[in-house]
N, C-alpha and C positions, 0 to 999 in steps of 0.2 A: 780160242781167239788169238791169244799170244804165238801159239803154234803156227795158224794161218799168217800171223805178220812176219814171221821168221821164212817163213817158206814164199811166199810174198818178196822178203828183201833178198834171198837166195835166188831167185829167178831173175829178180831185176839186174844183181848180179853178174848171175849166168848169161843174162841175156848183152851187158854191156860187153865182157870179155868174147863173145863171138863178132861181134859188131865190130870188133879190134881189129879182127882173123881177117875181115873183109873178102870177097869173093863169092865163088858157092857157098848159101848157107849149109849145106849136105855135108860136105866134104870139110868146110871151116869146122864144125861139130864134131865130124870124126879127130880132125886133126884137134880138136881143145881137149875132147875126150883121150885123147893119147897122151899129149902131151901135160895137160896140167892135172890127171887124177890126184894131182895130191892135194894139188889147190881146190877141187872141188870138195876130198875129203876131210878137208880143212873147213870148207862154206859149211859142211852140213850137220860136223859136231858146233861151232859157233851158234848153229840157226836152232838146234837140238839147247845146247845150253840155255840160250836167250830165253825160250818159251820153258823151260824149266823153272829157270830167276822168275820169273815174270807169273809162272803159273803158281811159285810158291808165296808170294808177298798178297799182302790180303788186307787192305781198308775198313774198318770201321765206322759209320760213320755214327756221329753223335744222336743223344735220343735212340739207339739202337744197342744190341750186343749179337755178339756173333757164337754159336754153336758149331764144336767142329766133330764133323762124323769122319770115322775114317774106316773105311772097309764098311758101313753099313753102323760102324757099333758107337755111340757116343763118347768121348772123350773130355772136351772140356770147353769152359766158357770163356770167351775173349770179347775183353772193353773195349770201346772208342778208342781207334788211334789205329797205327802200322801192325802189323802182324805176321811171322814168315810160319808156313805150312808145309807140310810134304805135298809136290803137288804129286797128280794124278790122283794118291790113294786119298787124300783128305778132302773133303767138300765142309763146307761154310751155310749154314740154316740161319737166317737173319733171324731175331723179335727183337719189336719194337719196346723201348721202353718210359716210352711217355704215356699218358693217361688217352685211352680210347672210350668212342661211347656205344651206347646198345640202344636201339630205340624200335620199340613194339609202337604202331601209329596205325589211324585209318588211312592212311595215304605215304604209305615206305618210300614210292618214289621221289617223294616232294621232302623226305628226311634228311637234312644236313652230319647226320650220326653217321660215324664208323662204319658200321652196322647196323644196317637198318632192317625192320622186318614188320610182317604185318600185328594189327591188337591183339590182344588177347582178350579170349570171351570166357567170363564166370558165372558162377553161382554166389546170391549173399546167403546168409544165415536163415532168412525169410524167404527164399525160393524165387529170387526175382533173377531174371537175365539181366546182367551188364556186360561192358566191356570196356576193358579198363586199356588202358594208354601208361605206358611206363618208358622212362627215361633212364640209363645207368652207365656211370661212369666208373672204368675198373682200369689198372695196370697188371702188371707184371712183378712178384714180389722178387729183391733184389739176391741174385744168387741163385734164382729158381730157374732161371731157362732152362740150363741142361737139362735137368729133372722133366721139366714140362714138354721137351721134345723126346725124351724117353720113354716118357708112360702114354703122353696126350698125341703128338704130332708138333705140327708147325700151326702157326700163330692160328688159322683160319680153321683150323681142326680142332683148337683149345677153347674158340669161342662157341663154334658148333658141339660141341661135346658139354661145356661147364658152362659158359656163358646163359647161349641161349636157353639150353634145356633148362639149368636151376632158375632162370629170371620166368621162364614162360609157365613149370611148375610151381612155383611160390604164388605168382601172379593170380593161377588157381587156386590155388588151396586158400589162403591169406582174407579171400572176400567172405569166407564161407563162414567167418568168424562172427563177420558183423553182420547187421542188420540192413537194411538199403538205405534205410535214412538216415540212418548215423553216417554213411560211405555219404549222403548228401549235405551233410551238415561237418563243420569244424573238424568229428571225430576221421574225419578221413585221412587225417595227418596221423593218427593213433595204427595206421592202416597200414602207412606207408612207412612207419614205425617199426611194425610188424614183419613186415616185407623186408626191411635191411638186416633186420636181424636172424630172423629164416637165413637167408641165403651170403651172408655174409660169413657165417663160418665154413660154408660149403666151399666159398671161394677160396680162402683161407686153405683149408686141407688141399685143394689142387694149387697151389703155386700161385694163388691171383690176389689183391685186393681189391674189395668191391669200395672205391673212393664218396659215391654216394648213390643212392637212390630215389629217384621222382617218378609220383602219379602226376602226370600229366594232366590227366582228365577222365574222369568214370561217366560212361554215357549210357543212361536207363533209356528201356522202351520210350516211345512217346505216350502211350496212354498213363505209364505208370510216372513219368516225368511229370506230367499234368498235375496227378494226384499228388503229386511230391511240394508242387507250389502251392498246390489252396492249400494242403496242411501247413505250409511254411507262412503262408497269410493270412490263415487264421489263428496261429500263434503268438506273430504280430500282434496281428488285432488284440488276441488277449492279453498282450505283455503290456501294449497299449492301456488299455484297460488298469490292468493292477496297478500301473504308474499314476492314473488321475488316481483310481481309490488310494495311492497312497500320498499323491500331494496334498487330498482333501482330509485325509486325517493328519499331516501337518498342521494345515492352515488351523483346523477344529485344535490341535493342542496347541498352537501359539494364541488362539484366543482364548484358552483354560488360564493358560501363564499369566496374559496380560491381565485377565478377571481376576485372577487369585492374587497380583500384585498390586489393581487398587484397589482393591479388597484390606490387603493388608496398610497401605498406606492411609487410607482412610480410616481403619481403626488404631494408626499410631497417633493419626493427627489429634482423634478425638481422645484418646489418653494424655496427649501432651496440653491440649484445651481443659482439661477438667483439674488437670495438675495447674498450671500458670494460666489464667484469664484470658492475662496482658499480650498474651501473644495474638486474640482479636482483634486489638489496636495496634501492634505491628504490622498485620496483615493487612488492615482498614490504610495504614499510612503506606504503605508499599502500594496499593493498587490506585491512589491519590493520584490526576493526573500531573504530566513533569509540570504542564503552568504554574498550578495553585501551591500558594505559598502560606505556610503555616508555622508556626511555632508555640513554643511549651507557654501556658499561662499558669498564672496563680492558682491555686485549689479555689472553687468556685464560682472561677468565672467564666461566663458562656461565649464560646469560641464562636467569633463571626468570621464569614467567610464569602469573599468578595467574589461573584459569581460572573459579574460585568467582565467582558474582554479588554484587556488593555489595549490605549489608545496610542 
């Protein structure tokens, strides 16, 4: 490109200095070709430098790093920022170095992922067909480009090769562990567990980190789906179940408690009556309504007790 602008300003050039000559342009050409070769071989070592400067300086841009080949053979890695190269023999292989995603879905096209691809179909431990749905997020370990365009290729060759193939074969393998309905139930997190850990050292050994891993979604047959909810509701139903029988042997030991407590009160009371008497006439003047008015008499004499309402 820099070449073509150099050769570009060289004509435009060229073309001012005849325009000068004015006359025949045939003849003005011959005569600029005689007279100014030097000045021409002067325009075309300038136009020759320019796309040299221009073909050696090299941008980085941020979120990226740059890999420089030269002659075919890899050399070295270059940060964010200005950069000068030998042009012609050196070429620049971009990777990205921000976090990209992978996403296996029934519908890749409607994928907002990096990378998007179709589900992946397994086997569980019980022989059921699923198809499981996964989400993954991976970079670039820091200092690994070089390396990864030496052994792997370029960015699109690293994902086709490690990416995809280790996330699509764990994807397989991983279900075959569990049961279907455990993959239906909570343990499916135990699954996805499974899955990061498979394939996260594979990333690892190629240059990558695997940042996280999601099951999306694991979709059973429809008949075998079916049978997967009335077991899930009649487990319900029985957790149901065990919950009354065990509020109603609450309720039955809080009425053991409360029995075995007047139980016991009642047999202090009647210990403390057979000990002190007097505490039947405590008890007798305590339950006395608040009206009636009474006080202590002499030994002997019978306590009257005015029963009429005050007026």
């Amino acid at each position: 490109m820099s070449f073509f602008i150099g050769f570009l300003l060289g004509a435009i050039v060229l073309g001012y200095m005849i325009s000068k000559k004015g006359g025949n342009q045939a003849y003005a050409i011959q005569d600029l070709l005689r007279s100014s070769r030097k000045w021409l071989f002067v325009i075309i070592i300038l136009v020759v430098i320019v796309g040299f400067v221009t073909q050696s300086v090299v941008v980085i841009e941020a979120g990226t790093v740059g890999v420089v080949k030269r002659l075919g053979a890899v050399k070295q890695e270059l940060a964010p920022g200005l950069h000068f190269i030998m042009p012609v023999l050196d070429q620049v292989v971009i990777f990205p170095t921000i976090k990209k995603t992978y996403e296996a879905s029934e519908i890749p096209q409607e994928s907002q992922a990096d990378y998007p691809d179709i589900i992946v179909s397994a086997l569980t431990a019980d022989g059921q067909q699923i198809k499981v749905g996964i989400t993954a997020r991976f970079m670039i370990q820091p200092g690994k480009a070089a390396w990864i365009l030496q052994n792997l290729g370029s960015e699109r060759e690293f994902v086709e090769k490690v990416v995809k193939t280790e996330i699509r074969g764990s994807g397989r393998r991983v279900p075959t562990r569990f049961a279907a309905y455990d993959l239906y139930t909570k343990k499916s997190y135990d699954a996805q567990q499974a899955l990061f850990d498979e394939i996260a050292p594979k990333f690892e050994a190629n240059g990558l980190i695997l940042d996280e891993i999601v099951l999306r979604n694991i979709t059973f047959t429809q008949e075998y789906a079916h049978t997967l909810e009335e077991k899930q509701i009649a487990l319900e139903n029985i957790n149901t179940e065990k919950n009354k029988l065990e509020q109603e042997r609450i309720r039955k030991e809080q009425k053991i408690v409360a029995a075995e407590g007047d139980a016991k009160s009642i047999e202090i009371r009647q210990t403390a009556l057979r000990s002190d008497p007097t505490i039947i006439q405590w008890e007798f003047v305590q339950k006395l309504a608040p009206n009636i008015q009474w006080g202590v008499l002499p030994q002997g004499v019978i306590p009257m007790i005015n029963f009429q309402q005050p007026k």
